[in-house]
C-alpha positions as CSV (number, residue, x, y, z in Angstrom):
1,X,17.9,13.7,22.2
2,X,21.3,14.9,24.0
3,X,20.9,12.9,26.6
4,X,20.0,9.6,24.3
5,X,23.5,10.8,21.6
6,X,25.6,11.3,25.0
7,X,24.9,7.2,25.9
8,X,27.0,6.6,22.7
9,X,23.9,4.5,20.7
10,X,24.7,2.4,17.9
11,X,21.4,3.8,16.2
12,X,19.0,6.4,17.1
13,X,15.2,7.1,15.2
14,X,13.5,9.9,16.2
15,X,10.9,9.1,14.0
16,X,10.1,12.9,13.5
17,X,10.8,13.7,9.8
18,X,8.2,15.5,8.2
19,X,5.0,14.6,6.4
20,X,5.5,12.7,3.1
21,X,9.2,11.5,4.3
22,X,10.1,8.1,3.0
23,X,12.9,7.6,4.9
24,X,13.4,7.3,8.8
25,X,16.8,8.6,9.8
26,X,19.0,7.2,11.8
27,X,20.3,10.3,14.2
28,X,23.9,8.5,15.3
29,X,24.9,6.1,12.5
30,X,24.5,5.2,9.2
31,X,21.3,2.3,9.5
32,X,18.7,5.0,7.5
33,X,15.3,3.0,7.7
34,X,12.3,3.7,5.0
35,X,8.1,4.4,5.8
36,X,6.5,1.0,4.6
37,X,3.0,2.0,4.4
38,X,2.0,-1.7,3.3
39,X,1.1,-1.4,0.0
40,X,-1.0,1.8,0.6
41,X,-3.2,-0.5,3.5
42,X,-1.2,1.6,6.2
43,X,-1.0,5.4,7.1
44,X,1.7,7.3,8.7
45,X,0.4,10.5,10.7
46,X,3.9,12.0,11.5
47,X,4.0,15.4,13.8
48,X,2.5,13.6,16.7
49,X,3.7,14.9,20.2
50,X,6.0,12.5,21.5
51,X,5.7,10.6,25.4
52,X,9.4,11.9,26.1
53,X,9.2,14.0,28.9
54,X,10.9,17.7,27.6
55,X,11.4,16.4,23.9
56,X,10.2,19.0,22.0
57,X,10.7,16.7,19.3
58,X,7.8,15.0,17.7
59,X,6.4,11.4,16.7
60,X,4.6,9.1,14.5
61,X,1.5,7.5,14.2
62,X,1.3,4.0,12.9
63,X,-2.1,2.0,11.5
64,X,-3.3,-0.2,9.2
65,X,0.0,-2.6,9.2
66,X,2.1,-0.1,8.1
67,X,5.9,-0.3,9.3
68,X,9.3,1.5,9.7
69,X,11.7,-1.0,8.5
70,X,15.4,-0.6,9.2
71,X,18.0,-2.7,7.0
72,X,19.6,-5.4,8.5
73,X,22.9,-4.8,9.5
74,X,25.5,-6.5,11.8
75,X,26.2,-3.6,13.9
76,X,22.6,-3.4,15.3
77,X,21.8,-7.2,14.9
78,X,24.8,-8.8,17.0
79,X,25.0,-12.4,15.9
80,X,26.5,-13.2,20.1
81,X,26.4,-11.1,22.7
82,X,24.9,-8.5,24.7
83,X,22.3,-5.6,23.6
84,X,20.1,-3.3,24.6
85,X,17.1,-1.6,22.6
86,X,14.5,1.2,23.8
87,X,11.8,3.3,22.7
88,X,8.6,4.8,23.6
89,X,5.7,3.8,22.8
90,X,1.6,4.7,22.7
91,X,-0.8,1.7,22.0
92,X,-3.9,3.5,20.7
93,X,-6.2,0.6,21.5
94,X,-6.3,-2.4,23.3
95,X,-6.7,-5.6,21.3
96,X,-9.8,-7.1,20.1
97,X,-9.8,-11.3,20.5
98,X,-7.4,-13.8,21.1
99,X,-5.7,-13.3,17.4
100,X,-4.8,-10.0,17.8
101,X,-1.4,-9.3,18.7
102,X,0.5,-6.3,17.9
103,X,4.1,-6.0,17.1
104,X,5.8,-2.8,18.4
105,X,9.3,-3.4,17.5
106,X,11.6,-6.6,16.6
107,X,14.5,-7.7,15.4
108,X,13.7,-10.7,13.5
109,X,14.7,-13.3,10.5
110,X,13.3,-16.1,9.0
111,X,16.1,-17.7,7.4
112,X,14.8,-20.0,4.8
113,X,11.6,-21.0,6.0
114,X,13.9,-22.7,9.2
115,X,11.3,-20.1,11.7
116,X,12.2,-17.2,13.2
117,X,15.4,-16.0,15.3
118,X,16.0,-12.9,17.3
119,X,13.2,-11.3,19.0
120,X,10.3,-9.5,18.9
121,X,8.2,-7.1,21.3
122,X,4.4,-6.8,20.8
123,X,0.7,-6.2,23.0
124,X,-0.7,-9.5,24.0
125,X,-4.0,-10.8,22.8
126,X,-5.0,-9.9,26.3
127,X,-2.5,-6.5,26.9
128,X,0.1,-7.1,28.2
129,X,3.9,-6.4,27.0
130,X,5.8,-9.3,26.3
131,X,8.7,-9.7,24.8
132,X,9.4,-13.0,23.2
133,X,13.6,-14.1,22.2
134,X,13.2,-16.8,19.5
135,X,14.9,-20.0,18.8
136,X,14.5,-20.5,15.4
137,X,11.4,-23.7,14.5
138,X,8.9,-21.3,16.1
139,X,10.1,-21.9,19.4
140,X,11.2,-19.7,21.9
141,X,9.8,-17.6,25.7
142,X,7.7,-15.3,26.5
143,X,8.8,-12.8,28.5
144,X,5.4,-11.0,30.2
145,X,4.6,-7.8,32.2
146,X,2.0,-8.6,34.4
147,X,0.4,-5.1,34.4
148,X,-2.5,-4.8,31.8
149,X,-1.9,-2.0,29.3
150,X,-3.9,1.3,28.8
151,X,-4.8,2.6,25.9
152,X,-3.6,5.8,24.6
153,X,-0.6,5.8,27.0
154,X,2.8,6.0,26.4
155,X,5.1,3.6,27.8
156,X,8.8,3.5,28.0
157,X,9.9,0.5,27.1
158,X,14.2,-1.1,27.0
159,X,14.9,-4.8,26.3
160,X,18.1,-5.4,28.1
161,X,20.2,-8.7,27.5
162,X,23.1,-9.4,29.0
163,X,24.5,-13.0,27.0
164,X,22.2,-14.9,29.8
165,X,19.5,-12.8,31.3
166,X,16.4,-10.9,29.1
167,X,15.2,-8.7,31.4
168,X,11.9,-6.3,30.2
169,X,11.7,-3.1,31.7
170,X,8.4,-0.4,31.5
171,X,8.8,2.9,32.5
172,X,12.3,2.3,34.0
173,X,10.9,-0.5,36.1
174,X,12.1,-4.4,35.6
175,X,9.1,-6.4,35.2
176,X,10.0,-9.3,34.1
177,X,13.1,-11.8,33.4
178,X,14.4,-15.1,32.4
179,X,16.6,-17.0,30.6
180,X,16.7,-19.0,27.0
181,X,19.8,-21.2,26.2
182,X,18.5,-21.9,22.9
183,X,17.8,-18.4,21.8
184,X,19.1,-17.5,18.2
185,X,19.9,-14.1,17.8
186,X,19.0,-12.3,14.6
187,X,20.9,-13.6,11.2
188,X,22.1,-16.8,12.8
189,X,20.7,-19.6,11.0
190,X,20.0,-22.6,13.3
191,X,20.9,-26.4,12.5
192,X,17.9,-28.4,10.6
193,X,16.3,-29.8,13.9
194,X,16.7,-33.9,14.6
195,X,14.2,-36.7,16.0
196,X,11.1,-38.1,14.1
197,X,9.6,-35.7,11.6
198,X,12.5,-33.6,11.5
């Protein structure tokens, strides 16, 4: 955690509040999050020993579509610009058929109904990270590592943009880049699309 507050982040989770907590605090800053437990379909199983290597700090288990939603704010959703995001993470299964894919973090809107901007981070139908910027319409990249994920591993995982280049690193290692001209970062709304049917 002192090495993580000494970078200077503009927001820091630990995710390691006690059983029962409701709220998710931000370490650094003032971008407090809340435990979403989807209408009682999800669980939260907090306590859990974390991937960081020396972090005597703990984690928490996620299932059944619950979430831990942070608020939007401008200081951790940069409408232009470069940004960075990181986290560790533990996928406790691999995914069952080609409609299940599972959304580890994301920064994302869906400004009236016009599809989603900014991006999102999830396990492949067929496990793999990807990471996938958005251009608003349901378009955008796909961003892919091409190692297969394992189970019940933890993986380090930093999403770094630079205003050009997405680049998707695991475990400290860049495994995959590209570009998207059109990519609209989070709480832009996009212009109504033109041409036939728009």
């Amino acid at each position: 955690a002192k090495v993580v507050v000494a970078d200077g982040p503009t927001g820091f989770w630990q995710l390691n509040e006690p059983t029962g907590s409701t709220t998710a605090v931000d370490t650094v800053g003032s971008f407090d999050g809340t435990y979403d437990d989807n209408a009682g379909a999800g669980t939260f199983t907090f306590g859990v020993p974390s991937g960081i290597p020396h972090d005597t700090n703990s984690a928490v288990s996620v299932t059944g579509g619950a979430i831990v939603s942070i608020p939007y704010a401008i200081e951790i959703n940069p409408p232009l610009g470069a940004f960075t995001w990181e986290g560790w993470f533990n996928p406790a299964s691999l995914a069952a058929n080609a409609n299940d894919y599972r959304t580890v973090f994301c920064s994302m809107s869906n400004p009236y109904g016009a599809g989603n901007t900014g991006w999102l981070v999830y396990q492949t139908f067929d496990n793999h990270w990807a990471w996938w910027p958005r251009d608003g319409f349901y378009q955008g990249v796909s961003l892919t590592d091409p190692d297969l994920i394992v189970a019940n591993q933890w993986y380090y995982l930093t999403l770094v943009y630079d205003g050009t280049l997405f680049t998707l690193y695991v475990d400290g290692v860049a495994k995959t880049s590209g570009t998207d001209p059109t990519f609209v970062q989070n709480g832009n709304v996009p212009l109504t699309p033109s041409g036939p049917g728009s």
